[in-house]
Steps between C-alpha positions, in 0.01 A plus 500: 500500500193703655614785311477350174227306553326832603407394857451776763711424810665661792789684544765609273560350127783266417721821424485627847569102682769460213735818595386450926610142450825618378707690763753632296255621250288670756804666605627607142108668452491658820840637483406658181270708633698623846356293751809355726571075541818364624825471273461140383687283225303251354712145490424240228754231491833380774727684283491856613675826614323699795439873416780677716246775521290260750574552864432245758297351696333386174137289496417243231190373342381313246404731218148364458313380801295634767370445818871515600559162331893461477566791766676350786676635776841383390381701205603809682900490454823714606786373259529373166619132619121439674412725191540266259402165674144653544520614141584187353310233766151775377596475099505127550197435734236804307639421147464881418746818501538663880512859618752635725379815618672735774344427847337792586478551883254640672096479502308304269091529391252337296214704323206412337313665236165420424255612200543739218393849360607615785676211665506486844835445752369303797635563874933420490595180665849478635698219614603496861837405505549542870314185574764299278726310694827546489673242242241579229554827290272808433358349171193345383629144435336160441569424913407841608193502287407095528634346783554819774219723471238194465630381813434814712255488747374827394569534135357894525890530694651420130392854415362846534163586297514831488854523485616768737662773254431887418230620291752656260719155459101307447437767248825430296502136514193462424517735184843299394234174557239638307770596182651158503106376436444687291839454277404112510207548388364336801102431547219431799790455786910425552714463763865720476802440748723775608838594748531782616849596649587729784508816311110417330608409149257247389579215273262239351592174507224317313153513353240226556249529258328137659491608899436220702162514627459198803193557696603343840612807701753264724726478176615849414381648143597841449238597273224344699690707765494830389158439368332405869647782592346730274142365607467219223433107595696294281152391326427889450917515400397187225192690367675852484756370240266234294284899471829676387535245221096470425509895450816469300340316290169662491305205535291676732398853564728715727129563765446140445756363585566734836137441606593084516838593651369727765436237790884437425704821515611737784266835481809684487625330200129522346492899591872534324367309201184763507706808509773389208 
């Protein structure tokens, strides 16, 4: 609607949310252009045959929600009988088609991106799994996300900020982060999930082209996260992508609209900025 009624706004355009939105999609796009996700088969109706080329265990989610809406813990299954009760009880409750992707074990992390011409990759977040207990998977479901991590008395123990990996494995995620933005088409900031299993093949799970953004820091945000800990307040984070989106527009001048920004932004990210 903003689009056609010619409205500036931030972040991406509808094409970007529309394919993000849709898992399968995002996979089918990203796969085109060599970047890894987990073998999936998207599942429409009751009535259907699993792809014997599927190996379990086997994770399903609704095809087109986020904020890990619909992704359970029973989600995570080991044979086709719990298979297809999860399959069918999701179909009815989400009224949409489901993805059953292969569970890929091992570490997962959540980037963000932020700006454009160059974007910017912000400092890796990972989730720390080892402070899980033990009946709840490795997986970034509703009750890990919603009901677990809230109720930590430190909710900084949910996960590293820098994550804790080689300079070589940063410098190839983050270039398979900065594709997958760019192949969406993605403006002013995203969030992208990954796993990474125990021999450092990275798969992306999803795209969110509409991060969450909540301000308290006692309720874990991921791109507030990584943000703080690149020097930005979440009011300098705010201000930093409304200027992406005013210079994409050109509604101001490029020194105008740094010189109102500057009480905002890190001096590092400034001095980058200067030098590109």
């Amino acid at each position: 609607m903003l689009e056609m009624l010619k409205i500036p706004f931030t972040h991406s355009g509808s094409l970007a949310h529309t394919i993000s939105l849709d898992k399968a999609l995002t996979k089918i796009l990203i796969q085109h252009h060599g970047i890894l996700t987990p073998k999936y088969q998207l599942i429409r109706t009751h009535r259907y045959t699993l792809n014997p080329g599927l190996r379990f265990p086997l994770i399903i989610k609704p095809n087109s929600e986020g904020s890990s809406m619909g992704i359970f813990n029973d989600n995570l299954v080991y044979d086709k009988i719990k298979l297809y009760e999860r399959v069918n009880w999701l179909l009815i409750k989400f009224k949409q088609p489901v993805i059953v992707e292969e569970y890929i074990d091992g570490r997962e992390f959540t980037i963000s991106v932020l700006g454009n011409n160059p974007p910017r990759v912000l400092p890796i977040v990972e989730q720390n799994f080892s402070v899980f207990p033990n009946d709840i998977p490795h997986i970034a479901s509703y009750e890990a996300k919603w009901i677990f991590e809230d109720n930590l008395p430190n909710p900084k123990d949910a996960y590293f900020c820098p994550a804790q990996i080689s300079s070589s494995f940063k410098s190839k995620i983050e270039a398979i982060c900065l594709r997958i933005y760019e192949i969406l088409n993605c403006k002013d900031v995203c969030r992208i999930d990954f796993r990474v299993d125990k021999n450092e093949n990275i798969y992306c799970l999803e795209v969110n082209t509409l991060p969450g953004m909540i301000p308290n820091p006692d309720i874990i945000s991921y791109l507030p996260v990584a943000a703080h800990e690149a020097g930005f307040s979440f009011e300098g984070l705010v201000n930093t992508i409304l200027n992406e989106a005013i210079k994409r527009y050109n509604i101001l001048s490029n020194k105008k609209t740094v010189s109102k920004m500057n009480n905002y932004w890190p001096q590092s990210f400034l001095f980058a900025k200067k030098n590109h």
